[in-house]
C-alpha positions in Angstrom: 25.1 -1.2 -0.4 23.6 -4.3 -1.9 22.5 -5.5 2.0 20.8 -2.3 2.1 18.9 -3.0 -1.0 17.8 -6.8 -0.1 16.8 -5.5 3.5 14.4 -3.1 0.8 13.2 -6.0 -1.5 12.5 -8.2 1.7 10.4 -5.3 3.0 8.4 -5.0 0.0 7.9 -8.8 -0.2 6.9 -8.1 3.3 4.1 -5.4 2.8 3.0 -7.1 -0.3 2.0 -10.2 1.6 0.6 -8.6 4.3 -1.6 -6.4 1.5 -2.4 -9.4 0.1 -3.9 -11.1 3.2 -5.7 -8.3 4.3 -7.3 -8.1 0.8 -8.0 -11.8 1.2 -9.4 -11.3 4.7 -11.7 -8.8 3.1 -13.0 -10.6 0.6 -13.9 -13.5 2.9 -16.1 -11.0 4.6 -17.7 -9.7 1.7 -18.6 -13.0 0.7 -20.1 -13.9 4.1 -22.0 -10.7 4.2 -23.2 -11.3 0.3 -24.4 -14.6 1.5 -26.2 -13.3 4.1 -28.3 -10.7 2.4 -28.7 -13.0 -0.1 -30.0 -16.0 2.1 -27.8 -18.5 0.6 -25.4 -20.7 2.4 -21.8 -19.4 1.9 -19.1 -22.2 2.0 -16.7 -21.9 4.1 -13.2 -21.7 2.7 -14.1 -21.3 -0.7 -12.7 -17.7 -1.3 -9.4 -17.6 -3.3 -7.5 -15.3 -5.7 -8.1 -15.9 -9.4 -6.0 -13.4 -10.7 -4.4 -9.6 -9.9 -2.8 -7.1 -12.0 -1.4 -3.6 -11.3 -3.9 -1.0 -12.4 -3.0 3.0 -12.9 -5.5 4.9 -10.6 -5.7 8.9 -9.9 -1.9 8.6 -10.8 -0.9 5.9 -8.8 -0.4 2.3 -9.4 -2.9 0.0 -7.2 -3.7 -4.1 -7.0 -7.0 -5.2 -8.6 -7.9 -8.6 -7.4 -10.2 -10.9 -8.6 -11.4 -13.4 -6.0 -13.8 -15.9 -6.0 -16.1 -18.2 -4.2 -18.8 -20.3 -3.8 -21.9 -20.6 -2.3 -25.4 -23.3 -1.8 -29.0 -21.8 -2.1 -30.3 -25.5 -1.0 -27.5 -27.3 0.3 -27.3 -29.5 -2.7 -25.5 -27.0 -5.7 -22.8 -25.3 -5.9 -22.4 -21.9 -7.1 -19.8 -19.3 -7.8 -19.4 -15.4 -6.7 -17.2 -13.5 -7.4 -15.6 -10.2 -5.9 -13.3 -7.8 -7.5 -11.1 -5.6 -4.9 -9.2 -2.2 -6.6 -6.3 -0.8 -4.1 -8.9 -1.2 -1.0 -11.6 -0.8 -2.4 -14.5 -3.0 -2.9 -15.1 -2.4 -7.1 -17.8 -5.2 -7.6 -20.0 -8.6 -6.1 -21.6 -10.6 -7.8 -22.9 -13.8 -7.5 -24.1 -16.3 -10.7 -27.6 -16.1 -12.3 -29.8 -18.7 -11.2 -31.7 -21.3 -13.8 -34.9 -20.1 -13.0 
């Protein structure tokens, strides 16, 4: 019995990290497309997890993950977006105020 529940909790490891990355995957093309529309320069590389929690939605538990990244309007600063992914769904982008 307890090979049958590790084969279980190495499964769930195993969907877990492949949720993860396609979550992570999907933020990186949010970002690019963000960047895009925006006309800003999007640096490569620069999306990564900041933080997840489970959240209770329609009656079933989902990942919300907050990711962020960073981006150039002139090739000499640095600025951070952010993007906030709910289950698979895209819940928010944003990317920070400028000094004008």
């Amino acid at each position: 019995m307890s090979a049958l529940w590790l084969f279980l909790l190495v499964l769930a490891v195993v969907l877990l990290w492949q949720n993860h990355f396609r979550a992570q995957e999907l933020a990186d093309r949010i970002a690019r497309n963000t960047c895009a529309v925006q006309n800003v320069q999007f640096l490569d590389g620069t999306v990564s997890l900041l933080s997840f929690r489970l959240r209770r939605q329609s009656g079933r538990f989902v990942i919300r993950r907050h990711f962020q990244f960073y981006y150039s309007e002139e090739g000499m600063n640095r600025r951070e977006g952010f993007i906030i992914i709910t289950g698979n769904q895209i819940e928010s982008v944003g990317l920070a105020a400028t000094d004008d």
